[in-house]
C-alpha positions as CSV (number, residue, x, y, z in Angstrom):
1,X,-4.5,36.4,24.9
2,X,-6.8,39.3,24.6
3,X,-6.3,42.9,24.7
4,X,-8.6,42.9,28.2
5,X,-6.6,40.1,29.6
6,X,-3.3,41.5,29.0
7,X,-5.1,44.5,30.8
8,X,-5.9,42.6,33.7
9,X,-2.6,41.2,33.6
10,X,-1.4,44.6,34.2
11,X,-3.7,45.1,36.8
12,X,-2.2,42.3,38.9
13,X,1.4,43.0,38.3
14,X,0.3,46.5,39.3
15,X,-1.5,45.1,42.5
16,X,1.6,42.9,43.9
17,X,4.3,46.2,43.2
18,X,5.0,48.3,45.7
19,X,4.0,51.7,45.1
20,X,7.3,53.2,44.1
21,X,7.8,50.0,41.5
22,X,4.3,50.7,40.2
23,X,4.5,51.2,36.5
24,X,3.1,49.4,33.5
25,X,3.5,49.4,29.8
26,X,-0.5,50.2,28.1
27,X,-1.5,47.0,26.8
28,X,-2.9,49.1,24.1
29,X,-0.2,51.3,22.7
30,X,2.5,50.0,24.9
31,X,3.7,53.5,26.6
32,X,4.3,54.0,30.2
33,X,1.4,56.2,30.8
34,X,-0.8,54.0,32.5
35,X,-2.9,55.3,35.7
36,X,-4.8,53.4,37.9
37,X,-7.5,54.4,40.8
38,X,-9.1,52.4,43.4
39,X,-13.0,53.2,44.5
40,X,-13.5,51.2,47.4
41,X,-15.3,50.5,50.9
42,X,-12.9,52.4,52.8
43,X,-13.7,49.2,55.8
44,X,-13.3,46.4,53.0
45,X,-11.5,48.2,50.7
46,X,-13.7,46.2,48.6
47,X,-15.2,48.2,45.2
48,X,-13.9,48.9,41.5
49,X,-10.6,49.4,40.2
50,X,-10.1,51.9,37.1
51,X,-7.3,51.4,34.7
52,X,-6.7,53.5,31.8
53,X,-3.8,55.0,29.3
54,X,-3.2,58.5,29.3
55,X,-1.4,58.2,25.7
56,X,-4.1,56.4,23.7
57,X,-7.0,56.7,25.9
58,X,-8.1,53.2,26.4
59,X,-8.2,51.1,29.3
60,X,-10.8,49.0,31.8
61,X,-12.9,49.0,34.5
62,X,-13.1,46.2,36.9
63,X,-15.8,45.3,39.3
64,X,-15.7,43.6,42.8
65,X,-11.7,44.2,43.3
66,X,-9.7,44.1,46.7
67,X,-7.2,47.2,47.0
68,X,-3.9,46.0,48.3
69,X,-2.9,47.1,51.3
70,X,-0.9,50.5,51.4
71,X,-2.6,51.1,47.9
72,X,-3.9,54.8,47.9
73,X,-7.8,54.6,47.1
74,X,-10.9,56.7,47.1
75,X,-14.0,56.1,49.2
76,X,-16.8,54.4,47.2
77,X,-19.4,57.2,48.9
78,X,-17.2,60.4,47.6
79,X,-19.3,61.7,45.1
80,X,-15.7,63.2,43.6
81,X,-14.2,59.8,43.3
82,X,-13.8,59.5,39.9
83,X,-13.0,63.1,39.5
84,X,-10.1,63.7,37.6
85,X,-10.3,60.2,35.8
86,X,-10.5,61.1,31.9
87,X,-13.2,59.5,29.7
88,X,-11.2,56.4,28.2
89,X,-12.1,53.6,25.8
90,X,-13.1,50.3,27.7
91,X,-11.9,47.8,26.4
92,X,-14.0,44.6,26.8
């Protein structure tokens, strides 16, 4: 398996928690300092899904996601989506 799929294995095991269960080891380094933010369609809730490690600084961005239900998210047309979101390694 590759470091991006065990990312995106994350991401679904992420997805299908509820949001108090929500935590995941980094794929990367293996703490539990992963964060994750959802910039979507607020109608669809159709957009991109960032993923990263606040230990090591790595993580992904993934393109043409579905937030979950109940999942907090960002509007796609905020221009402060992303703010906060820390430049990270993507790992490919």
């Amino acid at each position: 398996m590759t470091e991006r799929d065990a990312w995106l294995k994350a991401l679904a095991r992420w997805s299908t928690a509820s949001e108090t269960d929500a935590t995941a080891a980094c794929p990367h380094c293996g703490r539990g300092e992963v964060r994750l933010r959802y910039v979507v369609d607020p109608d669809s809730r159709v957009g991109f899904a960032l993923m990263w490690c606040d230990a090591c600084g790595h993580g992904i961005s993934v393109s043409r996601v579905r937030a979950p239900e109940g999942a907090p998210v960002r509007s796609i047309d905020d221009a402060t989506a992303t703010e906060g979101v820390p430049e990270f390694t993507r790992v490919e």
